[in-house]
C-alpha positions as CSV (number, residue, x, y, z in Angstrom):
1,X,195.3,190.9,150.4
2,X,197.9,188.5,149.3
3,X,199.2,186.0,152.1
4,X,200.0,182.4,151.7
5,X,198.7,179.3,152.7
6,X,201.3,176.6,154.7
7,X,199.9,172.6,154.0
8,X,197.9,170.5,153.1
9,X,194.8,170.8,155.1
10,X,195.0,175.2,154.4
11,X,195.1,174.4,150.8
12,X,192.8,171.9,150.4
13,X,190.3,174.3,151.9
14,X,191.0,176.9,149.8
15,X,190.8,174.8,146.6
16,X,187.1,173.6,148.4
17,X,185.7,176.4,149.2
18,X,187.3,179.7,147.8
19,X,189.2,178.8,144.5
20,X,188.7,181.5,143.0
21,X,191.5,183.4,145.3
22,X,193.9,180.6,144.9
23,X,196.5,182.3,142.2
24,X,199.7,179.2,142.1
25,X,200.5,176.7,144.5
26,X,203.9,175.5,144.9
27,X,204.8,171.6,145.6
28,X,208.1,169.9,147.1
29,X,209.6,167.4,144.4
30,X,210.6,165.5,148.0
31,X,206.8,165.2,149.2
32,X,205.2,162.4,147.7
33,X,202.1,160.7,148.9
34,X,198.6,160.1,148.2
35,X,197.3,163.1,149.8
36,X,199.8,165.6,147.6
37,X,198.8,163.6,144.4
38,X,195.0,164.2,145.1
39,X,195.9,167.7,146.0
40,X,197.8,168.0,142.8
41,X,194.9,166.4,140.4
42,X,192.4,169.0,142.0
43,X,194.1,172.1,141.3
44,X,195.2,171.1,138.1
45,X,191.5,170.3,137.3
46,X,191.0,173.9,138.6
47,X,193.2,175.0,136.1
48,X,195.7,176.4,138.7
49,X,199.5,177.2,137.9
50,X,201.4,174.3,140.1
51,X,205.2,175.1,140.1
52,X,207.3,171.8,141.6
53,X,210.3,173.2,143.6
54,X,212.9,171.7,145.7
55,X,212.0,171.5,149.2
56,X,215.3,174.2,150.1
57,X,212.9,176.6,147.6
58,X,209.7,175.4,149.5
59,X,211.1,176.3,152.7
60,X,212.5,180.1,150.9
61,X,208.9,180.8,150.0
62,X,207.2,179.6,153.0
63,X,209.5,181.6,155.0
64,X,208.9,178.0,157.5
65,X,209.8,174.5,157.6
66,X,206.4,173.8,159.0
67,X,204.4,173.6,155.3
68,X,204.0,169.7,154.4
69,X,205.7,169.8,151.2
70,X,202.7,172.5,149.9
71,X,202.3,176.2,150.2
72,X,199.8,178.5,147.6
73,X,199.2,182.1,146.9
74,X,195.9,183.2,148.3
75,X,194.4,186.2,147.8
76,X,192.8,186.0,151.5
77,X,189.1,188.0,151.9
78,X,189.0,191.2,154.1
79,X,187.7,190.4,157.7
80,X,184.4,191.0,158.3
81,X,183.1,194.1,160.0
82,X,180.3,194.9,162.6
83,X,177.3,195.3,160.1
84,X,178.4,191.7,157.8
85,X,178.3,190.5,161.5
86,X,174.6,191.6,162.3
87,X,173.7,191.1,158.5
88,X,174.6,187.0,159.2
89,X,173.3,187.1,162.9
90,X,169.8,188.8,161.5
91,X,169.4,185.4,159.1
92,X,170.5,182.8,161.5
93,X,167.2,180.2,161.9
94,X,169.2,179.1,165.2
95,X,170.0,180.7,168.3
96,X,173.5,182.6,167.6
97,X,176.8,181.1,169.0
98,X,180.0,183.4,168.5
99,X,183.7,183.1,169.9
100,X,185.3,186.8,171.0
101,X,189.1,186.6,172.0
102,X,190.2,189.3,173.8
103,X,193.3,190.1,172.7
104,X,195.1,186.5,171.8
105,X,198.3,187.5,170.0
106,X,199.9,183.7,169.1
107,X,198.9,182.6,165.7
108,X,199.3,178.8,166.8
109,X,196.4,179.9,169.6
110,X,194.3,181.8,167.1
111,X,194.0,179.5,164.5
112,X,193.5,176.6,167.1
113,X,190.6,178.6,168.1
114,X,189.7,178.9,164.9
115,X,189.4,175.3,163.8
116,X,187.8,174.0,166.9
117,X,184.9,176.9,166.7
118,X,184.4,175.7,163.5
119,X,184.0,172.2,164.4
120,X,181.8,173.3,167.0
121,X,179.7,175.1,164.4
122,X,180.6,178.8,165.6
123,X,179.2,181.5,163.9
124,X,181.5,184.1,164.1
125,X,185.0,184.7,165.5
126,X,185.4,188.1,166.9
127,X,188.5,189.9,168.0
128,X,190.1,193.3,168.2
129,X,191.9,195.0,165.4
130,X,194.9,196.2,167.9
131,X,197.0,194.2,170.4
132,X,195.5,190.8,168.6
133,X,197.0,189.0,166.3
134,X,195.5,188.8,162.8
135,X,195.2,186.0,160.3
136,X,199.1,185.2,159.7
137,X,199.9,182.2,157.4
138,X,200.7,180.5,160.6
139,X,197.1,181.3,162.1
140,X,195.5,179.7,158.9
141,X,197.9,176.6,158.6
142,X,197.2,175.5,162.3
143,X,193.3,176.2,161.6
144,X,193.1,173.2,159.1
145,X,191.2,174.9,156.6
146,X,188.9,177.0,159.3
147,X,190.3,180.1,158.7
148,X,188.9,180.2,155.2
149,X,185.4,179.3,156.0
150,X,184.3,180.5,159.4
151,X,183.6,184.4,159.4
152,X,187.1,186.3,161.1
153,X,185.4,189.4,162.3
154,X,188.3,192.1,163.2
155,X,186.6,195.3,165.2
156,X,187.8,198.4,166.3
157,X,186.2,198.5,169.9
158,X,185.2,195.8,171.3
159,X,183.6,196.6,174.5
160,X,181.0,198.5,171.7
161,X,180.5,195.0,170.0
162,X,179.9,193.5,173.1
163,X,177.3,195.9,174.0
164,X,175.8,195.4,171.0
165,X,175.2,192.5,171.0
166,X,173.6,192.3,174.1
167,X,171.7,195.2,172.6
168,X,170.5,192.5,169.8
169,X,169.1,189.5,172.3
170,X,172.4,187.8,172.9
171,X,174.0,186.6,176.1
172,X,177.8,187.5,177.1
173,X,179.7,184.9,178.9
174,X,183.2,185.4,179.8
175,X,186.0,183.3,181.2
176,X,187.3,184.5,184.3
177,X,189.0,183.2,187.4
178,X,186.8,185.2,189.6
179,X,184.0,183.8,188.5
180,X,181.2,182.3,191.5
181,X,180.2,179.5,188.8
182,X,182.1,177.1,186.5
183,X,181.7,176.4,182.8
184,X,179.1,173.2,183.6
185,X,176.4,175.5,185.6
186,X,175.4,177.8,182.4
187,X,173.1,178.1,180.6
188,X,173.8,178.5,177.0
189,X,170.7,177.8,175.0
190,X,170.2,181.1,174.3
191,X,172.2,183.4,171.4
192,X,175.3,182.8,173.4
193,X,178.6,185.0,172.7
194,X,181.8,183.3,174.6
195,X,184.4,185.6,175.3
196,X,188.1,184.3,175.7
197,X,190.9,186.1,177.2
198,X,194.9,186.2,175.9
199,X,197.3,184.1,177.3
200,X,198.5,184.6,180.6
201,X,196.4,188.2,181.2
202,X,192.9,186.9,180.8
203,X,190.0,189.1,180.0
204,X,191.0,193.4,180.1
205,X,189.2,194.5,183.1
206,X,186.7,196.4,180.7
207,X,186.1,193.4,178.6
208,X,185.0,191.6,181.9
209,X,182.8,194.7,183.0
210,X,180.6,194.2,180.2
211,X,180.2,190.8,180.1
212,X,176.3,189.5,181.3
213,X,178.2,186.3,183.3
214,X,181.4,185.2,184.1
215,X,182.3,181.3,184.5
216,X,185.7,179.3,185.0
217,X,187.4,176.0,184.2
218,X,187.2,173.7,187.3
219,X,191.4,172.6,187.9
220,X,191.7,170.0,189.8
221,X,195.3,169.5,189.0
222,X,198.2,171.8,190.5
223,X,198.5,174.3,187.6
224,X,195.9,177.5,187.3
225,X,195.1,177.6,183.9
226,X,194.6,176.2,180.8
227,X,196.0,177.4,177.2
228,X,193.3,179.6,175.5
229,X,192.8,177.1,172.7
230,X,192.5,174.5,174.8
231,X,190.1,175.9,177.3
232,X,188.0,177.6,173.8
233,X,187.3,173.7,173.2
234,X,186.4,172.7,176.8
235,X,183.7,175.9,176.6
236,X,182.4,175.3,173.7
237,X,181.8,171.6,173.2
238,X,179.5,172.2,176.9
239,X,177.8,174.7,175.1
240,X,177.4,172.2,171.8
241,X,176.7,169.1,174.8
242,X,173.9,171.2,175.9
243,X,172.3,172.3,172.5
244,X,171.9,168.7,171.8
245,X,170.1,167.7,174.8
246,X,166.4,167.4,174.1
């Protein structure tokens, strides 16, 4: 599937990891700096058609102002399904660690998602096919290069997912404020599968069902919640603080 990829850090990505599905890039003439020259000297050492437009072009193409002067062609990889997912969990040497989001539908919250779980060394991203949102050019330009290295699994049901993977050894933790115990209090040694809920409605009341434990964000402030993204990194970095721990 053909999409694009907005700046420099989506590009640089693709050029690092998965040249091979980068077909042109297009530059600004108005963007020049250091990290647009380097950016420049790769691809064209790739070999890779580089058209230099004017930024009013650019911003035509892009469809957005928000594209640092660089935008490519990218002939993005289908999502994963269930059995790629349980092919990579079944050769993992360490115990598993997987983000599901339950329904997020801004891109600008997915691919923020996306960037920290890879930073936290996720193994999988899993969310639904319907009611989500997918990976949008947006998604991949605010995931920094995330979105074309960390597995995007899209799944028809997930309530079945989640059962199975309980079914395969690993635990199911979601984030819900009705939970008896906060974030700090689990336990996540184990193959751990965090589950996120969308903005504003949480987890679906089915979603929450299935889930092995529920935990919350302790607020000691005046406001509820925290954005998804936001409370994806709190989660996981305890997980990644415990996990270090010796």
């Amino acid at each position: 599937m053909k999409t694009l990829l907005n700046g420099i850090h989506a590009v640089q990505s693709a050029l690092d990891s998965d040249v091979e599905n980068v077909i042109q890039i297009w530059i600004s003439v108005a963007k020049r700096n250091q990290r647009v020259e380097q950016l420049t000297q790769k691809a064209q050492k790739k070999g890779l058609m580089i058209h230099k437009v004017s930024q009013q072009q650019l911003d035509k193409i892009a469809k957005t102002r928000k594209h640092q002067g660089v935008v490519a062609e990218y002939n993005a990889p289908k999502s994963w399904d269930d059995n790629e997912l349980f092919d990579l969990l079944s050769a993992l040497e360490e115990p598993a660690l997987l983000l599901i989001l339950d329904g997020v539908t801004d891109p600008h919250n997915l691919g923020a998602c996306l960037r920290t779980a890879e930073g936290a060394g996720v193994h999988a991203v899993i969310a639904p096919k319907d009611k989500a949102v997918s990976l949008t050019p947006t998604a991949r330009k605010v995931a920094s290069g995330a979105a074309e290295t960390i597995p995007f699994v899209q799944v028809t049901n997930l309530v079945r997912t989640i059962d199975l993977l309980k079914n395969a050894g690993i635990w199911v933790t979601g984030t819900s404020d009705k939970a008896t115990q906060d974030v700090y209090t689990g336990d996540y040694k184990t193959p751990t599968a965090l589950v996120m809920g969308a903005e504003g409605k949480g987890l679906r009341r089915l979603t929450e069902a299935h889930c092995d434990y529920l935990i919350s964000i302790p607020m000691a402030g005046k406001v509820s919640s925290l954005n998804v993204s936001v409370a994806t990194g709190v989660c996981l970095y305890e997980v990644v603080r415990q996990r270090q721990l010796h």
